[in-house]
Short mmCIF file of the C-alpha atoms (twelve columns), coordinates in Angstrom:
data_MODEL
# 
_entry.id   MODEL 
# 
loop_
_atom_site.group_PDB 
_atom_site.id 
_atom_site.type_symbol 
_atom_site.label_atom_id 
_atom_site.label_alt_id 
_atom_site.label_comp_id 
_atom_site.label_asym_id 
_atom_site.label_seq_id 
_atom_site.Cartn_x 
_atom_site.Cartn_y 
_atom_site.Cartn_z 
_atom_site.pdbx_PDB_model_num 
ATOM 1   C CA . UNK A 1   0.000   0.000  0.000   1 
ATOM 2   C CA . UNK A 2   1.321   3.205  -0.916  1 
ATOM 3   C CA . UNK A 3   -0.612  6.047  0.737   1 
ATOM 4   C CA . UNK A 4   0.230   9.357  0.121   1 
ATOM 5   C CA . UNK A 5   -1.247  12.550 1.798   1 
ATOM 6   C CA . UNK A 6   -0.598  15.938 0.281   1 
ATOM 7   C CA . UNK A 7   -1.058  19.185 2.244   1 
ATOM 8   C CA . UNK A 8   0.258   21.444 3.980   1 
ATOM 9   C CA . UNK A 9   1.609   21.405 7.822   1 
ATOM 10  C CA . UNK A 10  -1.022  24.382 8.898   1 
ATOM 11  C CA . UNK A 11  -4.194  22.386 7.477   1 
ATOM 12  C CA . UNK A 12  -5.949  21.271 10.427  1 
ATOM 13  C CA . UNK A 13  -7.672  18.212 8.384   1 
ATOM 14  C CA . UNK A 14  -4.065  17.497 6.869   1 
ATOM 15  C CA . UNK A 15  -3.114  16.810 10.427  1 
ATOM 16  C CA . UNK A 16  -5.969  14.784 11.046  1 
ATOM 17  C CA . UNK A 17  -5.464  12.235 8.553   1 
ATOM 18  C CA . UNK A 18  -1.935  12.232 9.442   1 
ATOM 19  C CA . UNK A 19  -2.617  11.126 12.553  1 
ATOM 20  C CA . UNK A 20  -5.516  8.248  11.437  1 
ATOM 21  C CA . UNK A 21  -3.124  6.591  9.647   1 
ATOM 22  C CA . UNK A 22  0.042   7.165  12.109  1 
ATOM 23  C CA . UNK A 23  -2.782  5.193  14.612  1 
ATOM 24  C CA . UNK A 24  -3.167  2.543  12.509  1 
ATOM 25  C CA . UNK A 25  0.210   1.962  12.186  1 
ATOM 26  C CA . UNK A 26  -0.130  2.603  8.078   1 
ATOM 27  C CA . UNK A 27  3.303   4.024  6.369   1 
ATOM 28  C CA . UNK A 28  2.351   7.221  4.354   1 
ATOM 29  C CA . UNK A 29  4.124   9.816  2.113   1 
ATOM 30  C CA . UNK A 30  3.149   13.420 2.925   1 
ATOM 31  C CA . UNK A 31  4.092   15.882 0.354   1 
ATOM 32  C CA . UNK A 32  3.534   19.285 1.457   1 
ATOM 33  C CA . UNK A 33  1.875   21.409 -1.237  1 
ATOM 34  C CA . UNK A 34  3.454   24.691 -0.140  1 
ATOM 35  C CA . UNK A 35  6.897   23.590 -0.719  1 
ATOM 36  C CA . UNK A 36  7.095   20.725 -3.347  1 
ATOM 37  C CA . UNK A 37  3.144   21.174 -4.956  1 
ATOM 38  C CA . UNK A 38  1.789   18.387 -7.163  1 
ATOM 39  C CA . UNK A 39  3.409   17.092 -10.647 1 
ATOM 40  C CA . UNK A 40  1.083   17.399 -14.006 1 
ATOM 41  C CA . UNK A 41  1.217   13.348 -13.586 1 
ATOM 42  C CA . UNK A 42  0.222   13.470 -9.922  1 
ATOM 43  C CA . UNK A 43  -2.952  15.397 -10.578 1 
ATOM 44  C CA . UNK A 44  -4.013  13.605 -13.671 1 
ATOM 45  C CA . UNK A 45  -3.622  10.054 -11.764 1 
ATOM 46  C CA . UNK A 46  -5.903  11.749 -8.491  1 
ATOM 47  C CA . UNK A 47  -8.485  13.560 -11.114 1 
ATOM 48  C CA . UNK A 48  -9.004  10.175 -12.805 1 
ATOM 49  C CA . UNK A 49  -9.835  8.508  -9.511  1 
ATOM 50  C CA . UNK A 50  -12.075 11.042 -8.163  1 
ATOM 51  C CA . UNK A 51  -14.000 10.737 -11.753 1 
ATOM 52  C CA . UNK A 52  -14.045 7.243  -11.688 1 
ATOM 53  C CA . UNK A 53  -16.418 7.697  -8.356  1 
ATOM 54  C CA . UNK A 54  -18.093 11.058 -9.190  1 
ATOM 55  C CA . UNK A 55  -19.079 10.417 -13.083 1 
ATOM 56  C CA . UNK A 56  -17.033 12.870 -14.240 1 
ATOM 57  C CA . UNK A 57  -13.905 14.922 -14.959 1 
ATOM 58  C CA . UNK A 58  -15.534 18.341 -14.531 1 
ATOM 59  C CA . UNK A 59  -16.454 17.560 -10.986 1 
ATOM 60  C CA . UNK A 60  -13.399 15.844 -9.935  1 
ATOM 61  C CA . UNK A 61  -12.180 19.067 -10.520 1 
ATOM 62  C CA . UNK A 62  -14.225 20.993 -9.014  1 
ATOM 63  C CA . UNK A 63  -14.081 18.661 -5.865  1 
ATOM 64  C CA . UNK A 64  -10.655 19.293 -5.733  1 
ATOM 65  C CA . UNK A 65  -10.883 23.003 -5.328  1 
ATOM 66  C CA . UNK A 66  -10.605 24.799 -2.374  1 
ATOM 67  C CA . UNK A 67  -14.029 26.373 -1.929  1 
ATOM 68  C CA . UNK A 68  -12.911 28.110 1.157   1 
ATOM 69  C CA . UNK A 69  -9.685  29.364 0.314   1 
ATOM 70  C CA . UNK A 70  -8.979  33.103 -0.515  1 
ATOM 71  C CA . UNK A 71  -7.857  32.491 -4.039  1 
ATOM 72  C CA . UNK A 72  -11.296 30.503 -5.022  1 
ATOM 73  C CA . UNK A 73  -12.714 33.688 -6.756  1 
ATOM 74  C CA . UNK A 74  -9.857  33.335 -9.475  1 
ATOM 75  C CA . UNK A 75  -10.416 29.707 -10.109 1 
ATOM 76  C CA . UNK A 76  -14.472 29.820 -9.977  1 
ATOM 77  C CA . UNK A 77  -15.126 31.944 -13.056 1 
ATOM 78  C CA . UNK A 78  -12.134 29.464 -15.425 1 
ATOM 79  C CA . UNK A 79  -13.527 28.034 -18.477 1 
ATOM 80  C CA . UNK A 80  -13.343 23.823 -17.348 1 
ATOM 81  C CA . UNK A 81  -10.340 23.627 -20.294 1 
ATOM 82  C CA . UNK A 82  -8.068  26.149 -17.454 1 
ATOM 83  C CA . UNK A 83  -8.844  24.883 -13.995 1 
ATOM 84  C CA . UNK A 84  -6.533  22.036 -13.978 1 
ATOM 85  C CA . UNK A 85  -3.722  24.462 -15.313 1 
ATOM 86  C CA . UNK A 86  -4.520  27.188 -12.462 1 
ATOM 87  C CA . UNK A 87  -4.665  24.401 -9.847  1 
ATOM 88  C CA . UNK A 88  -1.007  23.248 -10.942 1 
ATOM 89  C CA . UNK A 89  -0.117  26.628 -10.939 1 
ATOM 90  C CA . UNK A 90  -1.140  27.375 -7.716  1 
ATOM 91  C CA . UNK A 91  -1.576  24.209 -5.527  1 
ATOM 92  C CA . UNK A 92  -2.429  26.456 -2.216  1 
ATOM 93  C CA . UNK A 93  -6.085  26.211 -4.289  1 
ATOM 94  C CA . UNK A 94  -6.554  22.429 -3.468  1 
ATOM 95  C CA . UNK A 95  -8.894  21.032 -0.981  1 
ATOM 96  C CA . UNK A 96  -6.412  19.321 1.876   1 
ATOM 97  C CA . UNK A 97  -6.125  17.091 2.451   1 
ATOM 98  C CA . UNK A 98  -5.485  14.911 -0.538  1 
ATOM 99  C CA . UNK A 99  -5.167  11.036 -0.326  1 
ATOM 100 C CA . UNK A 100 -4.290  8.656  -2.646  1 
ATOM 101 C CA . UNK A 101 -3.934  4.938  -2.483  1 
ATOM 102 C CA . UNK A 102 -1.412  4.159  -5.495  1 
ATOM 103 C CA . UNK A 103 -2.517  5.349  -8.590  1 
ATOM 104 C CA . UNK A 104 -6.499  3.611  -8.532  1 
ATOM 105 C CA . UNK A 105 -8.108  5.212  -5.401  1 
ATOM 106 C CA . UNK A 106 -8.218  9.368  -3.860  1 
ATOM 107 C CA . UNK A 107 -9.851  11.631 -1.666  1 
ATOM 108 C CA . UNK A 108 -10.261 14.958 -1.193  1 
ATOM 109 C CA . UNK A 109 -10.759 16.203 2.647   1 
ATOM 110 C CA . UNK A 110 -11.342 14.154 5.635   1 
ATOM 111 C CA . UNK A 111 -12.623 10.556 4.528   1 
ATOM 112 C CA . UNK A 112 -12.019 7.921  6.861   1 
ATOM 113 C CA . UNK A 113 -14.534 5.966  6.049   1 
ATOM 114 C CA . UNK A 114 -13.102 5.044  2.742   1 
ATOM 115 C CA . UNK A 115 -9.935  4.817  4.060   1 
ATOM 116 C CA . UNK A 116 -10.695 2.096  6.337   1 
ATOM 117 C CA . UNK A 117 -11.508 0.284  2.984   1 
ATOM 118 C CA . UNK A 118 -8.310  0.760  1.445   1 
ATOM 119 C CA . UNK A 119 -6.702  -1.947 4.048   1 
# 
């Protein structure tokens, strides 16, 4: 299992799942989105889960922005063609945390109800 967890140390949630799978005795990868972001490959492999479960690439994307965050004004108003661009550009306007289980399975936010099915 190959868990990784990108965020960023301040994001209370981040911590949180941190923690659930430090507790279960799970090895995980954080990658902190402040100083290393997310690769072009990264992001395709975690939008391609998320549509997989939500029906379709549009709201994977959407799920994956930050709703919340200050910058969310400049990403709501992007054609669907330039959101994935502005969220590589600027990862500080992804939900945290982000989870991913290899490249098949990802979450956005605090699920550990589907992370107790990843074991």
């Amino acid at each position: 299992m190959a868990i990784q967890i990108f965020g960023t140390s301040k994001s209370f949630d981040t911590k949180k799942a941190e923690r659930y799978f430090s507790e279960r005795r799970i090895p995980f990868q954080k990658v902190d989105l402040k100083e290393k972001g997310i690769s072009k490959g990264e992001l395709e492999s975690i939008i391609l889960s998320l549509a997989k479960r939500e029906g379709s690439r549009a709201l994977a994307v959407e799920l994956l922005a930050d709703k919340k965050g200050k910058d969310y004004a400049s990403f709501a108003y992007l054609d669907d063609s330039e959101k994935e661009d502005k969220l590589l550009e600027n990862p500080m306007l992804l939900a945290q945390p982000i989870c991913r289980n290899g490249k098949t399975d990802a979450t956005v936010g605090y699920a550990p109800d589907v992370w107790a099915m990843w074991n």
